[in-house]
LUMSEVEX-138987 format. One record per residue (C-alpha): x, y, z; residue in three letters. Coordinates in steps of 0.2 Angstrom, whole numbers, plus 2048, in hexadecimal, padded with zeros to 3 digits. Last residue first. Layout:
BEGIN
XYZALA...
***
This chain:
BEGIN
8388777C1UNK84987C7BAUNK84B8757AAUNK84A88379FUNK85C884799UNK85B89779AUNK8518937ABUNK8628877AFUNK86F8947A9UNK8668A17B6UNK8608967C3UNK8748907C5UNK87A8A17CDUNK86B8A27D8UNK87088F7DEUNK8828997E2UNK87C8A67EBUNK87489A7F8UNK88388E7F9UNK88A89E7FEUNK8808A080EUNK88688F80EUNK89889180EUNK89689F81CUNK88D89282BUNK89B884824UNK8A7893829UNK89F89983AUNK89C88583EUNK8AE87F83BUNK8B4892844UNK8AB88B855UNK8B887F85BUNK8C488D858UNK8D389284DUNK8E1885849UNK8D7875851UNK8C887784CUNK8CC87E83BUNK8D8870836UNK8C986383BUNK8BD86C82EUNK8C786D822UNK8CC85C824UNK8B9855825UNK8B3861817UNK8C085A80CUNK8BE84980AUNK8AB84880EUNK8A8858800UNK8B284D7F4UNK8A783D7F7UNK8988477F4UNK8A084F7E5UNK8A283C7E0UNK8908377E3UNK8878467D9UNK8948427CBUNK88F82F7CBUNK87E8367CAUNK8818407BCUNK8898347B3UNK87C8247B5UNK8708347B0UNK87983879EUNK87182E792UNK85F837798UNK869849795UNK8708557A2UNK8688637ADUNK85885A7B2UNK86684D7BFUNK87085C7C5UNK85F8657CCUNK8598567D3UNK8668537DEUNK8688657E0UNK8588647E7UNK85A8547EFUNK86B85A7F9UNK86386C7FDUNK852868804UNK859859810UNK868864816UNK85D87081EUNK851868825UNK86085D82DUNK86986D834UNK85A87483BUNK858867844UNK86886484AUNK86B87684EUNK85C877858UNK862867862UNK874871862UNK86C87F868UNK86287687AUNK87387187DUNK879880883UNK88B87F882UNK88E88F880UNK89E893876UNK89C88386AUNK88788486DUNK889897862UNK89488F854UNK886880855UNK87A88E853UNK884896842UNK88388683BUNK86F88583CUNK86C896836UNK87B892827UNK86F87F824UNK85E889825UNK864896816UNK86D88880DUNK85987F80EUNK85288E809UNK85C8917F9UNK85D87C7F3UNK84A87E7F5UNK84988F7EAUNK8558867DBUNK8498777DDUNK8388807D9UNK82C8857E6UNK8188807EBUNK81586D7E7UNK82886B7EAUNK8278717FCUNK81C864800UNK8268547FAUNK83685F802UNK82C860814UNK82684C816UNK83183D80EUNK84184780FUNK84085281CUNK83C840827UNK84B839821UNK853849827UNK84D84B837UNK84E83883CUNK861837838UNK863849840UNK85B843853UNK866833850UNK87683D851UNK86F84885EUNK86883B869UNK87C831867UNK88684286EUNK87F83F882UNK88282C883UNK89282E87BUNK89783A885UNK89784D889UNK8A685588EUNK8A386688CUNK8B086D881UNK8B885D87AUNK8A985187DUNK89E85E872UNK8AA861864UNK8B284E862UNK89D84A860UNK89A859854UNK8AB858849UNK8A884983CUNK898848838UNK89485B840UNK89F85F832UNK899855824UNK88A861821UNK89787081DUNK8A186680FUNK89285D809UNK88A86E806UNK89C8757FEUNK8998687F3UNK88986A7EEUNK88687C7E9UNK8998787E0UNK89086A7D5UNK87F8767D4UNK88B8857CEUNK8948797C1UNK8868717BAUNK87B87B7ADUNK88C8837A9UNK8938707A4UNK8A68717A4UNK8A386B7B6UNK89985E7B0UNK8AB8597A3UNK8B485D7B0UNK8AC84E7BCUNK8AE8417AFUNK8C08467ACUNK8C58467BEUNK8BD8347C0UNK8C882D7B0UNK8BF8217AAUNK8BA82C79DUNK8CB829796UNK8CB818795UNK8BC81A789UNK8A981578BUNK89E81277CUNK88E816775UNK88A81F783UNK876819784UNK86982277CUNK863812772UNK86680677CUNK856808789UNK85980D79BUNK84D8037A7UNK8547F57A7UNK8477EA7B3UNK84D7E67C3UNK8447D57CAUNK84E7C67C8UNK8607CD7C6UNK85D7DB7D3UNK8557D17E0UNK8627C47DFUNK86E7D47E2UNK8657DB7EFUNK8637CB7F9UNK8767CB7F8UNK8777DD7FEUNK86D7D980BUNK8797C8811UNK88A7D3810UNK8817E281BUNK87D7D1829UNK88F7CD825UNK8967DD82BUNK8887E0839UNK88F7CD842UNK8A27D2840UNK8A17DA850UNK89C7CA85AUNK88E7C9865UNK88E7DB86DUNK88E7E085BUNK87E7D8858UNK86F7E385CUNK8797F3860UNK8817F3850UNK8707EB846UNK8687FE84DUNK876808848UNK875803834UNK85F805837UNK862817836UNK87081B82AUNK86880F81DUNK85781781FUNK860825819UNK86381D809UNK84F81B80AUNK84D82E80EUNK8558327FDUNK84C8287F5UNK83E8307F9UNK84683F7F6UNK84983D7E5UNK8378377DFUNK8328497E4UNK8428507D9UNK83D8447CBUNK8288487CCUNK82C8587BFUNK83B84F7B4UNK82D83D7B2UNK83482E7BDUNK83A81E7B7UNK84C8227ACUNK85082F7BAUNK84B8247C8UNK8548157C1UNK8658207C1UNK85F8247D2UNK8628117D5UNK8748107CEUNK87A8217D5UNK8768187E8UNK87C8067E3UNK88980D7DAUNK8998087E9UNK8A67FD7DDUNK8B480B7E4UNK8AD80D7F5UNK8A87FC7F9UNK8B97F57F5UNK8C28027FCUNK8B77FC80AUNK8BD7EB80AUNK8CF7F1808UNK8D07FB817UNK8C87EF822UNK8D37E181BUNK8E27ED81EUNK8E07EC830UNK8DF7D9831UNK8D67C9836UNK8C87D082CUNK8B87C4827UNK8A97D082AUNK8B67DC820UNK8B77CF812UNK8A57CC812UNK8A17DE813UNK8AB7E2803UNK8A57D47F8UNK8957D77FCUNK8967E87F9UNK89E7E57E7UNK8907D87E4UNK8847E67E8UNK88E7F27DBUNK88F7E67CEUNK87D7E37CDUNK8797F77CDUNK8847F57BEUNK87A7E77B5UNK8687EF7BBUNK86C8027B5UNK8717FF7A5UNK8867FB79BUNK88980E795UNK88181B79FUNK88480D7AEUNK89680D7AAUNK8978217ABUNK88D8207BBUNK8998147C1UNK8AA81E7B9UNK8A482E7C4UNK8A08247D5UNK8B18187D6UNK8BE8267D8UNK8B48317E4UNK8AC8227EDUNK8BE81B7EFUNK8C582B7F8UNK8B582D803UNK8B8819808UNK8CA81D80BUNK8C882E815UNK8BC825821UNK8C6816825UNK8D6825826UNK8CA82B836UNK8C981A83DUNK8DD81983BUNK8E0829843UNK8D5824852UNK8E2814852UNK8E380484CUNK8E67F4858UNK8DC7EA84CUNK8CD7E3856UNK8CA7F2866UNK8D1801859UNK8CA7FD848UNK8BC7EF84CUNK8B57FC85DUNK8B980C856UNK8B0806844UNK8A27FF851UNK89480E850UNK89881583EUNK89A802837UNK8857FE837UNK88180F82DUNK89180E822UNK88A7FE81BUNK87880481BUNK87E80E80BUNK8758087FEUNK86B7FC809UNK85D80880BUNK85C80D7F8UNK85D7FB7F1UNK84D7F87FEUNK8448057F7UNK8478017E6UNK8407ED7E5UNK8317F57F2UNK82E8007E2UNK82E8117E0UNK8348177CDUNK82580C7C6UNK82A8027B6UNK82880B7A5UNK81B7FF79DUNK80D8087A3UNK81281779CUNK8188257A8UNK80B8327B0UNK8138307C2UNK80D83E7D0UNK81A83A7DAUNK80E8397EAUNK80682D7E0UNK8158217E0UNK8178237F3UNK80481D7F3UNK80880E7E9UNK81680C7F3UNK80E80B804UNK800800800UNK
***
């Protein structure tokens, strides 16, 4: 009952032939696409540090190395999936993860932890593989809407993850590994019996040189794009601001005030539940009533109010602010990302949406390499509040910049 109703909300006029963009089948892709990262973010200390003898450094490099890979392995996927469909690289993908988890479920070493998720990182197109289908399935005005409830299903992923920690890691901690290994097995039988190919020869790259492979290449040639390049840098600077309370919040809060695990974990789950709920509720809603460009706007507005409070919480410590922030924060980040997501994906061509997604995926990945060291460089040189204050200034100018892209993409006459 739910997804016929989900598929309603997207106001679908497609054939009957075209398959439904919301489906059970694409749902559950979506909320294992990165559950992965959702069920190692609780025990990576514990299997780094407590197993493997690694350090806090070496749980922070675990980070960088996935990010790394998703940025060298996201533009070439979408490129493959332009050329090869959606079902046989989406395929590929869930047997990479598999793959990847088994081995770390596995370990016995360090470097088997780094090399399963390099793994994952670089084969990692589940995500730009299934909004791909999206694009192919859902009509250019219901695509944004169809967006974010795909969006909230990845989410899903960061939810549930913690959950089957807490369940089984007290068993053994290789327990959540296998149990991500065994979904994205279910995935990939679901995948062969089930996915339909949803993009038709005819458009498809007609072929892919060693060259394109290059993932700087596939990224300058959208930058090159002017209907692209402000909604690639609105993008990154947002991942780079979003990722600080990630990666600095918790260290932030037990540093100055030391609060505890027990204290930092409500917020975290607080902006989990925030933003799926953003997703599936306010930016359905705010679609009936404004266009994209005016979303991505409002939500960079919220994201530098809510940066500039946890700026405010750093020399205060009040923590009534940093809920605020978190809510704020999430609102915020939920408009902009599925926006722009949207945005990018009606700025390029039907043969080009494996590409564009994989281009959405690696600015994400550069916005979580940098952001984190910016970020941390900034905390430690010039204040714990400066992190905020900055992200707080990069989005006012995130807000600029989608002004900047309304222009080339009214002349283009695809914004909505």
């Amino acid at each position: 009952m739910l997804i016929p109703m989900l598929n309603k909300l997207i106001k679908e006029e497609t054939p009957k032939r075209t398959p439904r963009p919301l489906t059970p089948f694409t749902l559950f892709i979506g909320s294992i696409s990165y559950l992965g990262v959702g069920v190692l973010n609780p025990i990576m200390p514990a299997l780094i540090e407590g197993r493997y003898g690694g350090t806090a450094f070496h749980v922070g490099l675990m980070y960088t190395t996935l990010a790394t890979a998703q940025f060298i392995g996201s533009p070439v996927i979408g490129l493959l999936s332009d050329r090869y469909g959606r079902r046989l690289v989406l395929m590929f993908s869930l047997l990479g993860a598999a793959i990847a988890y088994t081995l770390m479920g596995i370990g016995g070493a360090l470097w088997m932890m780094f090399a399963g998720w390099a793994i994952f990182g670089i084969a990692d197109g589940t995500a730009s593989s299934i909004f791909a289908y999206i694009a192919d399935t859902a009509t250019l005005k219901a695509r944004t809407r169809a967006f974010a409830f795909m969006s909230a299903a990845t989410g899903m992923g960061f939810t549930i993850g913690p959950i089957i920690s807490a369940r089984f890691a007290s068993i053994d901690l290789a327990i959540p590994l296998y149990i991500v290994a065994a979904t994205s097995v279910v995935g990939l039988v679901w995948a062969y019996w089930a996915m339909p190919e949803t993009f038709p020869d005819n458009p498809r790259v007609a072929r892919v040189s060693f060259r394109q492979l290059n993932p700087l290449s596939q990224l300058f040639v959208d930058w090159r794009n002017p209907h692209l390049r402000w909604l690639m840098l609105s993008f990154l600077l947002t991942t780079m601001t979003s990722i600080i309370t990630s990666s600095n919040l918790a260290a932030m809060t037990n540093d100055l005030f030391g609060w505890q695990p027990q204290q930092i974990a409500p917020i975290f789950i607080l902006m989990g539940v925030v933003e799926v709920l953003a997703q599936v509720s306010i930016v359905p809603v705010l679609l009936h009533f404004l266009r994209e460009i005016q979303i991505t706007s409002l939500g960079a507005i919220m994201l530098s109010i809510a940066f500039g409070l946890f700026g405010w919480f750093s020399l205060t410590g009040l923590p009534a602010l940093v809920y605020i922030a978190a809510i704020v924060a999430n609102i915020g980040t939920a408009l902009v990302e599925v926006s722009l997501q949207g945005l990018m994906s009606k700025a390029v061509a039907p043969e080009a949406q494996g590409r564009i997604q994989g281009t959405y995926r690696a600015t994400f990945a550069l916005g979580r390499i940098i952001g984190p060291l910016w970020a941390g460089w900034l905390y430690q040189e010039i204040s714990p509040a400066m992190p905020y204050w900055i992200g707080a200034g990069q989005m006012i100018l995130v807000s600029i910049l989608t002004w900047f892209a309304a222009s080339k993409l009214q002349h283009k006459g695809n914004a909505q």
